[in-house]
MOPAC internal coordinates of N, CA, C and O (Angstrom, degrees):
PM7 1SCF
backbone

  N    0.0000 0     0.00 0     0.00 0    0    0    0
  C    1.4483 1     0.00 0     0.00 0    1    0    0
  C    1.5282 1   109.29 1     0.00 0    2    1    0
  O    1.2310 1   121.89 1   -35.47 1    3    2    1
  N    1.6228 1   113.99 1   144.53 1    3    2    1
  C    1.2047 1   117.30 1  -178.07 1    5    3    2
  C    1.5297 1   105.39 1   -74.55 1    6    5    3
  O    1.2310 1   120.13 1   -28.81 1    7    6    5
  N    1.6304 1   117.35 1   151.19 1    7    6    5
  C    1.6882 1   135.88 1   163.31 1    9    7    6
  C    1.6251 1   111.93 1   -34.99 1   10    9    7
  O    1.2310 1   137.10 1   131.22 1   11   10    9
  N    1.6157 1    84.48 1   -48.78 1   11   10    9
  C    1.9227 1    75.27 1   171.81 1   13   11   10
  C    1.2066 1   141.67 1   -90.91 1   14   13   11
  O    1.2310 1   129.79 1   173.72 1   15   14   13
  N    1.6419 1    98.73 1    -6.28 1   15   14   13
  C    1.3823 1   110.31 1   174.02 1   17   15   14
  C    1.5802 1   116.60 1   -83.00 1   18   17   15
  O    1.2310 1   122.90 1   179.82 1   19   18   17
  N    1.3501 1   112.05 1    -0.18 1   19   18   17
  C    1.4472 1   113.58 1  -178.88 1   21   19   18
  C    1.2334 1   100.24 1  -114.92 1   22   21   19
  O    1.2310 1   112.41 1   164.48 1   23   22   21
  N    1.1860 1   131.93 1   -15.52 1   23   22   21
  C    1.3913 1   136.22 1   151.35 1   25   23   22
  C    1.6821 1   105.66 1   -48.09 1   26   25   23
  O    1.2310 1   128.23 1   117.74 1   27   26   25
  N    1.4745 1   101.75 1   -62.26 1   27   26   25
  C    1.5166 1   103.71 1  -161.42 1   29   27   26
  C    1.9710 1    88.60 1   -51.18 1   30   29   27
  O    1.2310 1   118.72 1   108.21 1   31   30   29
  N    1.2828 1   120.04 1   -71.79 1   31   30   29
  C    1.3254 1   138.38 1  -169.11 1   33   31   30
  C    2.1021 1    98.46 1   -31.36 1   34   33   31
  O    1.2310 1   128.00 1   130.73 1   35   34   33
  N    1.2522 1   102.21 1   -49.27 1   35   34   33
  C    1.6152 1    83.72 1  -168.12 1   37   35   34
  C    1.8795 1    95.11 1   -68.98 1   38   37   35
  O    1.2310 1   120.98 1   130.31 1   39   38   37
  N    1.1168 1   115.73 1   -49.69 1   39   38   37
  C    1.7153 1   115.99 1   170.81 1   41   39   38
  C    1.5749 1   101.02 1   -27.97 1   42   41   39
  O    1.2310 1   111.30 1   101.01 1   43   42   41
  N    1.1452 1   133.99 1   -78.99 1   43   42   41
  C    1.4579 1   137.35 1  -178.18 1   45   43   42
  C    1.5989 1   119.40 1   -40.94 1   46   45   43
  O    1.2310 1   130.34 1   142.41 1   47   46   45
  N    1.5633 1    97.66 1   -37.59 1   47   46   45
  C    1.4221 1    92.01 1   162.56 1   49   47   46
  C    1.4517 1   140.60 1   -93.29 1   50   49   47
  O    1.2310 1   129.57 1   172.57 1   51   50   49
  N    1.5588 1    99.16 1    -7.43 1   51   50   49
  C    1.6058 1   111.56 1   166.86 1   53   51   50
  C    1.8672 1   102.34 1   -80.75 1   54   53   51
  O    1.2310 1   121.59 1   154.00 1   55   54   53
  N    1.3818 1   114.57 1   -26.00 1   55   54   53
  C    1.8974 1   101.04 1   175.31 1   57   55   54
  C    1.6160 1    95.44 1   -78.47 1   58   57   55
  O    1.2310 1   120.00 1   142.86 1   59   58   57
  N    0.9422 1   117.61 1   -37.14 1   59   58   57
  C    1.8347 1   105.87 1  -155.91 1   61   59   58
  C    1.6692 1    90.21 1   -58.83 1   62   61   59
  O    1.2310 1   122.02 1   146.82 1   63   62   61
  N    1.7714 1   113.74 1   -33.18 1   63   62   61
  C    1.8634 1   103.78 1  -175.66 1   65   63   62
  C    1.4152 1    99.17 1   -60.64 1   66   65   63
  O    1.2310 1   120.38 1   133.73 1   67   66   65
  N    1.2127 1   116.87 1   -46.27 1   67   66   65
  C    1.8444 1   123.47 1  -154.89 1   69   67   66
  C    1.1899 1    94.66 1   -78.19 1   70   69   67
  O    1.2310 1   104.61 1   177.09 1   71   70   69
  N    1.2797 1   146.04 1    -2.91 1   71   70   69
  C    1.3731 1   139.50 1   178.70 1   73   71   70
  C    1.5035 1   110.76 1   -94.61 1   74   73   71
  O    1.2310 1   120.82 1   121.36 1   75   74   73
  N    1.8933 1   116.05 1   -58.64 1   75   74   73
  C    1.7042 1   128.50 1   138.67 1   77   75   74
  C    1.9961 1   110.10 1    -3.69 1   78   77   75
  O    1.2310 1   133.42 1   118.54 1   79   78   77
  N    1.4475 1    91.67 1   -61.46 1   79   78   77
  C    1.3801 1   108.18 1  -156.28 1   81   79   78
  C    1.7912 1   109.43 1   -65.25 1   82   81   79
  O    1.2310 1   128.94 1   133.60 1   83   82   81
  N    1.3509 1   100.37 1   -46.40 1   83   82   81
  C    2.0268 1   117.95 1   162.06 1   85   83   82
  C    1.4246 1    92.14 1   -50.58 1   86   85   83
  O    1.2310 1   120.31 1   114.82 1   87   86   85
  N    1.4232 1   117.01 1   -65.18 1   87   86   85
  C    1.8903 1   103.33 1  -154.83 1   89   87   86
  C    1.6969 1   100.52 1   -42.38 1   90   89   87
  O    1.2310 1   126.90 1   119.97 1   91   90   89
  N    1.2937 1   104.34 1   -60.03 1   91   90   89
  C    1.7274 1   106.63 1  -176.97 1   93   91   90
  C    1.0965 1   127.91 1   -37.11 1   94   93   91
  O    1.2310 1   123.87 1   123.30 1   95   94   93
  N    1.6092 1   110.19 1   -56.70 1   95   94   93
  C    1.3925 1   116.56 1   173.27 1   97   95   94
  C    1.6140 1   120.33 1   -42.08 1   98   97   95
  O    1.2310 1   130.34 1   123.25 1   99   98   97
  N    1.6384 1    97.66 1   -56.75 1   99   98   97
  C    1.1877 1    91.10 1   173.55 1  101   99   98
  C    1.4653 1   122.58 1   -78.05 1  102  101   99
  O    1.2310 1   114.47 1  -162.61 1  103  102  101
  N    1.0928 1   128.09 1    17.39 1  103  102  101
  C    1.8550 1   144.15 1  -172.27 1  105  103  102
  C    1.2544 1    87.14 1   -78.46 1  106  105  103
  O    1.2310 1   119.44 1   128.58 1  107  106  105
  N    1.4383 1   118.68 1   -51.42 1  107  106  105
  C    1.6035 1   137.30 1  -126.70 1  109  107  106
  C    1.8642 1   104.57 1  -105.77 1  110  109  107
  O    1.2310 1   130.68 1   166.73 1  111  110  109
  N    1.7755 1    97.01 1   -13.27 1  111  110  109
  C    1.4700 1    95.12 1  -151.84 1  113  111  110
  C    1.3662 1   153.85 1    47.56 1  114  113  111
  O    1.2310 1   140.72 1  -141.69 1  115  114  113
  N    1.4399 1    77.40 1    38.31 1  115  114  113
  C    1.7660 1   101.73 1  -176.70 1  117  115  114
  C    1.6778 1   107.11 1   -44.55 1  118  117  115
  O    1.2310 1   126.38 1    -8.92 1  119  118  117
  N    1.0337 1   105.35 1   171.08 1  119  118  117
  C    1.8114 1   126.90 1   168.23 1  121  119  118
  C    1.6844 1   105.68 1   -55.92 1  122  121  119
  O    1.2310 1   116.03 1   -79.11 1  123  122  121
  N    1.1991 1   125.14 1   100.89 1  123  122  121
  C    1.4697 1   119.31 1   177.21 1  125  123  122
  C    1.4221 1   133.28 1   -65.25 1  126  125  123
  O    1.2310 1   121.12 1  -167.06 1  127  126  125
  N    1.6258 1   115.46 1    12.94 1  127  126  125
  C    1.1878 1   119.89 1   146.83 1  129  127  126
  C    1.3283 1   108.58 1   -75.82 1  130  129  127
  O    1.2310 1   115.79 1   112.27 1  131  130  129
  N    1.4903 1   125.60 1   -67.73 1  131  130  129
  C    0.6977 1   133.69 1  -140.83 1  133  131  130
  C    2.7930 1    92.89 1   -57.82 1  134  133  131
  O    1.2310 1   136.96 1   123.64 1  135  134  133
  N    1.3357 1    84.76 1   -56.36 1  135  134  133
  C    1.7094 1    86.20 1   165.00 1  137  135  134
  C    1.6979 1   110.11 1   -33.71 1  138  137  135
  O    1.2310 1   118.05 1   123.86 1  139  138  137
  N    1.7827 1   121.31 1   -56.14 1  139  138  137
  C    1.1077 1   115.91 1  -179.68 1  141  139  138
  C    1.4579 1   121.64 1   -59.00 1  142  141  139
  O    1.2310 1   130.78 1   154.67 1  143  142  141
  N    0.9697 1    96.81 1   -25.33 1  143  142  141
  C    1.7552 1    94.10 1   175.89 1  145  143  142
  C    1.3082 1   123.76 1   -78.25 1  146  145  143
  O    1.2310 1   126.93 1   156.55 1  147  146  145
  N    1.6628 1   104.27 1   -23.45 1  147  146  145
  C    1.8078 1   103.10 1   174.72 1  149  147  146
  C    1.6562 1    90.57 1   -78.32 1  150  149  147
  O    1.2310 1   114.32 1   109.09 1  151  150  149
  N    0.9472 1   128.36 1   -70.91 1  151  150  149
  C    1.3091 1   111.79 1  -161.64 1  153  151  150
  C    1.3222 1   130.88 1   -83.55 1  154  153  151
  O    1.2310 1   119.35 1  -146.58 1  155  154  153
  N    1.5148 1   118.85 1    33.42 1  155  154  153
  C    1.4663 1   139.94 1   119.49 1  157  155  154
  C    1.7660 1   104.52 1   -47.71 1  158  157  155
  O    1.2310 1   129.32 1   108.23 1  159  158  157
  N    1.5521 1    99.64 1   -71.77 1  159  158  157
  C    1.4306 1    99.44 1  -167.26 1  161  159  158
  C    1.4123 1   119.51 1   -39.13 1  162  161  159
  O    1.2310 1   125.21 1   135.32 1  163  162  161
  N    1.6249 1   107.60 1   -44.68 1  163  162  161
  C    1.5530 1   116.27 1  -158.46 1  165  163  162
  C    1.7786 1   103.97 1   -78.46 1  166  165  163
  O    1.2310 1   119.85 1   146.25 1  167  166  165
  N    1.3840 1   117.89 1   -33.75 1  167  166  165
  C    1.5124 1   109.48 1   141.14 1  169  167  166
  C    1.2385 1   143.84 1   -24.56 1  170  169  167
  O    1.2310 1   129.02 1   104.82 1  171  170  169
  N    1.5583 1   100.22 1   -75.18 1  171  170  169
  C    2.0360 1   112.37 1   166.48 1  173  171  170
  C    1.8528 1    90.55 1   -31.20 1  174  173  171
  O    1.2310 1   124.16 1   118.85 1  175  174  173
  N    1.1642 1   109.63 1   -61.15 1  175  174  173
  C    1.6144 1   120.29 1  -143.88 1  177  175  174
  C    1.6892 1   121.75 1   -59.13 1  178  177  175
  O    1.2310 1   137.11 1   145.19 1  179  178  177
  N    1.6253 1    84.47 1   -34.81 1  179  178  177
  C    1.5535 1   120.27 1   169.33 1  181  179  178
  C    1.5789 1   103.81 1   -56.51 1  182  181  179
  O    1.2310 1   123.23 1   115.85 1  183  182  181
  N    1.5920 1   111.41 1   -64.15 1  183  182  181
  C    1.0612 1   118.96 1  -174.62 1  185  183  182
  C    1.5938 1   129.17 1   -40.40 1  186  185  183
  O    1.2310 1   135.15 1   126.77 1  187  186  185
  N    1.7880 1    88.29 1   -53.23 1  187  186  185
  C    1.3152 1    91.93 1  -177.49 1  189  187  186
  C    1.4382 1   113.82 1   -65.66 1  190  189  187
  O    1.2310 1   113.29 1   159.01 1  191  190  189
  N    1.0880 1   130.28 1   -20.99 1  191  190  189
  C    1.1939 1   136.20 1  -147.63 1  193  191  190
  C    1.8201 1   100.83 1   -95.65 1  194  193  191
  O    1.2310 1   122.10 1   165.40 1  195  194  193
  N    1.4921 1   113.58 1   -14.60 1  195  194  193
  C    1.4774 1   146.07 1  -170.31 1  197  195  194
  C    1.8259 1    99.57 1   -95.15 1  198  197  195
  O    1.2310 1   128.08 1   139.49 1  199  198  197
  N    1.3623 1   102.04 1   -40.51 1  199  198  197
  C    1.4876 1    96.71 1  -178.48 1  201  199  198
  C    1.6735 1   100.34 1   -92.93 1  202  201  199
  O    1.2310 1   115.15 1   168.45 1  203  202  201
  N    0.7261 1   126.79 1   -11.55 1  203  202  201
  C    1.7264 1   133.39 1  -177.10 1  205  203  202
  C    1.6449 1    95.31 1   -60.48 1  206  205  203
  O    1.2310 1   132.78 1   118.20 1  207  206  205
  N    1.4272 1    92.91 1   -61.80 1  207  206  205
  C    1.4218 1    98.24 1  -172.52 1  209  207  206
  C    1.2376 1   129.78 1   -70.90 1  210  209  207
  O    1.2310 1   122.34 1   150.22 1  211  210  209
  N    1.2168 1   113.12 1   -29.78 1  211  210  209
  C    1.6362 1   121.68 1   174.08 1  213  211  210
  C    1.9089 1   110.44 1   -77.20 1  214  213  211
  O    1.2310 1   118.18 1   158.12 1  215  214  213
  N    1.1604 1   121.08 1   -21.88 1  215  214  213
  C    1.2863 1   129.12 1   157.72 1  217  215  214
  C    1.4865 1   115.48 1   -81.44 1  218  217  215
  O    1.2310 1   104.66 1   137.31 1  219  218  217
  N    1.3329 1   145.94 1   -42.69 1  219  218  217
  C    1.6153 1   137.62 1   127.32 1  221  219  218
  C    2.0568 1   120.45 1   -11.18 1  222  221  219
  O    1.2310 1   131.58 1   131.83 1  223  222  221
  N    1.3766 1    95.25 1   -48.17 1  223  222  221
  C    1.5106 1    96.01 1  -166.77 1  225  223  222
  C    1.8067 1    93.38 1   -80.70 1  226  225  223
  O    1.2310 1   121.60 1   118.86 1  227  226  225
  N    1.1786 1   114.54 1   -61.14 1  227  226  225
  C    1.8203 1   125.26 1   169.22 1  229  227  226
  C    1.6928 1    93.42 1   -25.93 1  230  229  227
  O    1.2310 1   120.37 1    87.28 1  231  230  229
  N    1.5467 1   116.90 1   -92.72 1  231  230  229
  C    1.1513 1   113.53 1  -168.77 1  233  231  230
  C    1.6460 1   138.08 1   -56.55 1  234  233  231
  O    1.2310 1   123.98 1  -174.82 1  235  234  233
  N    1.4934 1   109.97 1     5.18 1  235  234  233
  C    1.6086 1   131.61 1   168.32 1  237  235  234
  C    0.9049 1    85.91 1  -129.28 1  238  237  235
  O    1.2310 1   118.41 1    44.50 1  239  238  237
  N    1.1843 1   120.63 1  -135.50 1  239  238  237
  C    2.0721 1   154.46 1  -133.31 1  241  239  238
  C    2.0253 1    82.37 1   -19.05 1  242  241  239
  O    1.2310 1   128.38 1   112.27 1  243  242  241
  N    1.5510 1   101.47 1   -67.73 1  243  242  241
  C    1.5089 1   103.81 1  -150.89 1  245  243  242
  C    2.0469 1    99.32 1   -54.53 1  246  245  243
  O    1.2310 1   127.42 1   147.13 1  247  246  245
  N    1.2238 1   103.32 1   -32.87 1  247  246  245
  C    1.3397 1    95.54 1  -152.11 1  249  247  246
  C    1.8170 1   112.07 1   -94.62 1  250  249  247
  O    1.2310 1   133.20 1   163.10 1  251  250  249
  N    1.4604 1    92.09 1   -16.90 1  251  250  249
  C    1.5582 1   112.04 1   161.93 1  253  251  250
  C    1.7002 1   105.40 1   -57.72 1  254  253  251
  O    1.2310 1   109.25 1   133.33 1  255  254  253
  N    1.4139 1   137.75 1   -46.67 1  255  254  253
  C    1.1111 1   148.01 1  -143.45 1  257  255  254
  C    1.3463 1    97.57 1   -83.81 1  258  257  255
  O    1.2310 1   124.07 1   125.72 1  259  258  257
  N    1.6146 1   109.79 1   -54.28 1  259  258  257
  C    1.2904 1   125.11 1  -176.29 1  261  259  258
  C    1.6209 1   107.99 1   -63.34 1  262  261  259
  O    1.2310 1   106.40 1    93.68 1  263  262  261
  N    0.6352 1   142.88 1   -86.32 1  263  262  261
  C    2.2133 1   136.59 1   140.61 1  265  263  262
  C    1.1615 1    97.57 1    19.83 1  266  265  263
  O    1.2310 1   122.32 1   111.23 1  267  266  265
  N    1.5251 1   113.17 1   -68.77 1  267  266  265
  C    1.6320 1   110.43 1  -149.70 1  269  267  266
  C    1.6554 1   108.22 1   -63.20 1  270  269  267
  O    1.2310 1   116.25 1   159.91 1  271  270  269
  N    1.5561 1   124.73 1   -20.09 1  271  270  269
  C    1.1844 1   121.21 1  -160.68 1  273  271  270
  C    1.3484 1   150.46 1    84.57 1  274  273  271
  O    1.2310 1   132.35 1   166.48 1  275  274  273
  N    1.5475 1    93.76 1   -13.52 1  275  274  273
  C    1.2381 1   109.14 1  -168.90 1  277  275  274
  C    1.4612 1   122.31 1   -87.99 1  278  277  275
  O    1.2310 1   115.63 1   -75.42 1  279  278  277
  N    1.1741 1   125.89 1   104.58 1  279  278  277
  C    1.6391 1   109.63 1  -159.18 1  281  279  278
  C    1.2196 1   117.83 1   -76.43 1  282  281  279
  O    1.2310 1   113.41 1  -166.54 1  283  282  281
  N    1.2140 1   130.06 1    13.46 1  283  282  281
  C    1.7883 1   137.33 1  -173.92 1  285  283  282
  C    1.6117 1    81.19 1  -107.00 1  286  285  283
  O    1.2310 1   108.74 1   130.46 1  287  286  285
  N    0.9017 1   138.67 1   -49.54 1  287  286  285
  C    1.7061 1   121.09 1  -167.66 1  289  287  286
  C    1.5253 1   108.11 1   -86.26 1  290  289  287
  O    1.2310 1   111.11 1   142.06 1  291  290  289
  N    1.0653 1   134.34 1   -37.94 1  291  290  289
  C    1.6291 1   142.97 1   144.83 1  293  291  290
  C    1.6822 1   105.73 1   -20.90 1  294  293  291
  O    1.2310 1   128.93 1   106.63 1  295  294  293
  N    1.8051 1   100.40 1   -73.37 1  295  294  293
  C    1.4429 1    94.24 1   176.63 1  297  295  294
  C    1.9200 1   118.31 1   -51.12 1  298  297  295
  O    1.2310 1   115.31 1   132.81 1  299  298  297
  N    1.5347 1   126.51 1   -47.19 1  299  298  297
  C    1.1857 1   144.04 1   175.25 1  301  299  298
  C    1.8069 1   101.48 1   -46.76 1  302  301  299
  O    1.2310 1   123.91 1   127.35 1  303  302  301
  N    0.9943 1   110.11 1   -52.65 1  303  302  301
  C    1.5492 1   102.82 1   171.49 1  305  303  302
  C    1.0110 1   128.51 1   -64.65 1  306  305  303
  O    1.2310 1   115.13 1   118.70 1  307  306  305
  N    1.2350 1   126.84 1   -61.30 1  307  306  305
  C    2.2534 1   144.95 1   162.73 1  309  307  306
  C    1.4196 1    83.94 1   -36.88 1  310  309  307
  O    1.2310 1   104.56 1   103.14 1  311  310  309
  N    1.3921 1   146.12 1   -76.86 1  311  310  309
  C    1.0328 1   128.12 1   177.40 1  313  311  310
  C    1.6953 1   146.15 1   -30.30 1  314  313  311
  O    1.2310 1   128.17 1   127.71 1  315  314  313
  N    1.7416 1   101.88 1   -52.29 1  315  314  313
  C    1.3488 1   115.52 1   170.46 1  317  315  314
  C    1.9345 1   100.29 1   -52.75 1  318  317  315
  O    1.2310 1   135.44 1   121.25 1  319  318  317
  N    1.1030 1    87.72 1   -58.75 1  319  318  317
  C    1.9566 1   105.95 1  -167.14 1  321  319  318
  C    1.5621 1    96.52 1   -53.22 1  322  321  319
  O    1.2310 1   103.69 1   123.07 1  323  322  321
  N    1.4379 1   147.63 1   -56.93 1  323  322  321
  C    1.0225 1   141.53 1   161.94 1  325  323  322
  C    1.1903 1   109.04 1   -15.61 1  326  325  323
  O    1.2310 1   127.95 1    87.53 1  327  326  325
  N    1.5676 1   102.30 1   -92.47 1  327  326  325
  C    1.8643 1   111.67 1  -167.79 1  329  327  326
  C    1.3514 1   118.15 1   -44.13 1  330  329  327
  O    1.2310 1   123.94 1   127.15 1  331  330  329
  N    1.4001 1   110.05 1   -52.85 1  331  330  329
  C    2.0724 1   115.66 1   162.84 1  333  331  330
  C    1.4618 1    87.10 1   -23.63 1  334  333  331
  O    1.2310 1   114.51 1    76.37 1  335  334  333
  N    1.2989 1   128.00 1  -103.63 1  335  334  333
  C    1.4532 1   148.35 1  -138.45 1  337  335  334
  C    1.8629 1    81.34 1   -56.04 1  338  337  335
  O    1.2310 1   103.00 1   130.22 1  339  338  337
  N    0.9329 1   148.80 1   -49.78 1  339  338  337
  C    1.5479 1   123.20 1  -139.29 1  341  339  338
  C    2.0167 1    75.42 1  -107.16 1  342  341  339
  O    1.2310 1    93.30 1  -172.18 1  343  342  341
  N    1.0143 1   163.45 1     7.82 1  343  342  341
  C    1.1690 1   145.46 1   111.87 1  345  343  342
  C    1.7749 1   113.33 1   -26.87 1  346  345  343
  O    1.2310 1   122.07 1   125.23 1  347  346  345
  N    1.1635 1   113.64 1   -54.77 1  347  346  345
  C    1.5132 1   119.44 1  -170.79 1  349  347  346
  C    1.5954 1   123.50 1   -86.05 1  350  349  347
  O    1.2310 1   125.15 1  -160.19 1  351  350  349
  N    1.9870 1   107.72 1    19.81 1  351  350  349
  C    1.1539 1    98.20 1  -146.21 1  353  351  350
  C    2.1351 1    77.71 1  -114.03 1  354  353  351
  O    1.2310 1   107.18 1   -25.96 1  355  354  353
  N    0.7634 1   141.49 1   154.04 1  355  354  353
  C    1.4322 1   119.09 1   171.19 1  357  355  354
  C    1.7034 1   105.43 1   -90.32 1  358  357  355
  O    1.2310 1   120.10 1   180.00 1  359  358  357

């Protein structure tokens, strides 16, 4: 397994706690700021863990394609990477 993919993996396993950690709060009826603020956090966490990967796919899949020469998989990538980004665009 790649460095960053076990990166990404311990990230996934520090939200799956902070996610555990919301159910309780709200188990408990905690103060609902205090809930809003974990899951602010578990967002950021998401995020990063969202840009990990989209910089993983850029620095392989996309850049393997571009190497490889082949302009039908070049086009297949610029494509994938397009739609990603116009998902994220409002």
């Amino acid at each position: 397994m790649k460095p960053r993919h076990d990166d990404c993996l311990m990230r996934l396993s520090r939200i799956e706690g902070q996610v555990r950690g919301v159910s309780k709060m709200i188990g408990q009826e905690r103060y609902c700021i205090d809930i809003l603020t974990q899951l602010r956090a578990i967002r950021a966490a998401l995020g990063k863990v969202e840009t990990q990967v989209l910089k993983d796919h850029a620095d392989h899949c996309i850049a393997d394609a571009v190497r490889s020469g082949g302009e039908d998989e070049q086009r297949k990538k610029f494509s994938e990477l397009i739609e990603l980004f116009g998902r994220y665009t409002p």
